[in-house]
N, C-alpha and C positions, 0 to 999 in steps of 0.2 A: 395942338392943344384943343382939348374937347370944352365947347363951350354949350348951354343952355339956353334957350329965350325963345320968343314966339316965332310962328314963323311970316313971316314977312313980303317975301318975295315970291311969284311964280315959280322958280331956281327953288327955291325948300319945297313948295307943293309938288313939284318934279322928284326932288329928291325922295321925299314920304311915299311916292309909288314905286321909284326904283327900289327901295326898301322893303315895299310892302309885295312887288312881285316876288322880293326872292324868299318868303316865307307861305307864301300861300297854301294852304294845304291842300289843294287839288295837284301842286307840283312839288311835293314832300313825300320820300317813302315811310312808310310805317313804322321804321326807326327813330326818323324823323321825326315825323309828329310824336312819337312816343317821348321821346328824349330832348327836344328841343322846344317842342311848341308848334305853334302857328297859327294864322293871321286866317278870317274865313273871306271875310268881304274883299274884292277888288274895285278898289274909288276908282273913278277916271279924274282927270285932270277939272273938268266940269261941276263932279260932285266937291270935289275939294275947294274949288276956288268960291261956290257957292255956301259951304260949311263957313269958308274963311270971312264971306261977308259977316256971317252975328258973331266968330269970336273966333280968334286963332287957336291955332296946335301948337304946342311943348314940343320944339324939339330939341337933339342935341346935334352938334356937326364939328367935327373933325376935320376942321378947314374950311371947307366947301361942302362937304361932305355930309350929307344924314345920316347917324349912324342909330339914332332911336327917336321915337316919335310918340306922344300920349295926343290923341285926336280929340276937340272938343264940337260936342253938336247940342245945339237947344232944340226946343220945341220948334222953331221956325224951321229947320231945317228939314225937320218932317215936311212941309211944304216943297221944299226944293225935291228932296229927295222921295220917291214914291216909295222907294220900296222899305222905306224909315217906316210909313205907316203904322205895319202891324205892329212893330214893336211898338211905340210910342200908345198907342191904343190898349194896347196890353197893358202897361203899367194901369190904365184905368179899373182893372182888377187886381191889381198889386195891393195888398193891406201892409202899411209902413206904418209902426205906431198906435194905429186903430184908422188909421186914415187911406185915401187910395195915394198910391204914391204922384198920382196926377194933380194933387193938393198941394204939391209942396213945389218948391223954387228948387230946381236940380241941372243939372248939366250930364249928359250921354258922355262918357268913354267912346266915343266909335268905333276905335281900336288901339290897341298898343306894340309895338313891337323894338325889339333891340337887335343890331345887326349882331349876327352869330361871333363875328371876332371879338364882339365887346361884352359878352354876355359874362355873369360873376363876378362884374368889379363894380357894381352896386348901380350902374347908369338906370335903370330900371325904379330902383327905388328918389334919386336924384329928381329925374321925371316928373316922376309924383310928386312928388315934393313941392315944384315949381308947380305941377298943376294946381295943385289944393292952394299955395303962395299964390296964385293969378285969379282963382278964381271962387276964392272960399269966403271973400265980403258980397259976391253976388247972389249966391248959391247954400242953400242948406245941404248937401251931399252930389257928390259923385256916383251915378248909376251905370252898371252895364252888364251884359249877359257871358257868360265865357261857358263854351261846351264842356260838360264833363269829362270829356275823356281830353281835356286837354288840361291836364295835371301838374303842366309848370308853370301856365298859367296861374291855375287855381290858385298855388302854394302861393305864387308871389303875390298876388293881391289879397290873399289873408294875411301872407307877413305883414304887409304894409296899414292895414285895415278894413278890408270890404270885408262884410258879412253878406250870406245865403240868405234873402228874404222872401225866395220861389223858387221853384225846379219846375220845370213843364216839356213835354216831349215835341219836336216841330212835325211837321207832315211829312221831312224826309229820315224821321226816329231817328233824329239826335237827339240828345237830352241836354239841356242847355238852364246853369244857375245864374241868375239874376242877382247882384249880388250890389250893396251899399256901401260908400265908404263916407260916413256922415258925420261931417266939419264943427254937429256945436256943441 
């Protein structure tokens, strides 16, 4: 039985990387990524447990099991994590509204992913769901960056509600949308 809810345990932060290794797209062929998706960053156990001090991840498990994951990161986590920085800093030239998006009370996506057997039976939009439910009296929107050429991505989080409020190329010429899904 597939259940939903934060995660909790070292045992789920364990699971969210065994997860999240087999989506990476440094180890996905170009089929793959085409067709499937994939996940850029790889967390270590360290980054997670320290994400997990300001506010837990959504996951879902199948037993024991992780079988999809929506990551939450504040501002504080910038802190933990260095290599958050740039991004978090960037949002300070983000214009949301007329405002910089560093204005506003928001919460990072870190990242998402659904295990490949579960994909199309709507666990992905489930996810969200519980995200926005957990975390939408603290928070004015949901932010996060998804590269353009990863296109089932893209789809799914405009089904669900993010909007494009940037495009910007990185220094290794990805092109990566910044995108909103805002709660009021």
């Amino acid at each position: 039985m597939i259940e939903i809810s934060t995660s909790q345990t070292v045992r789920d932060l364990e699971g969210i990387i065994t997860l999240q290794k087999k989506n990476l797209r440094a180890d996905l062929s170009p089929e793959e990524i085409e067709q499937q998706g994939f996940v850029t960053v790889s967390h270590t156990l360290d980054d997670l447990e320290k994400m997990h001090q300001h506010e837990p991840n959504i996951i879902a498990k199948d037993g024991e099991r992780v079988i999809a994951y929506v990551l939450g990161m504040t501002e504080q986590s910038k802190n933990d994590i260095p290599r958050l920085v740039e991004m978090y800093e960037s949002f300070d030239h983000i214009q949301y509204h007329g405002k910089s998006v560093a204005e506003y009370q928001y919460i990072v996506v870190g990242q998402v992913c659904v295990d490949k057997d579960y994909r199309g039976k709507g666990l992905f939009d489930q996810c969200y769901q519980a995200y926005k439910n957990f975390f939408e009296d603290k928070f004015e929107f949901a932010i996060t960056e998804i590269a353009t050429i990863n296109l089932r991505s893209m789809k799914a989080h405009e089904r669900i509600g993010f909007k494009t409020i940037d495009t910007y190329t990185d220094q290794m010429s990805t092109e990566w949308n910044v995108v909103v899904w805002d709660w009021r």
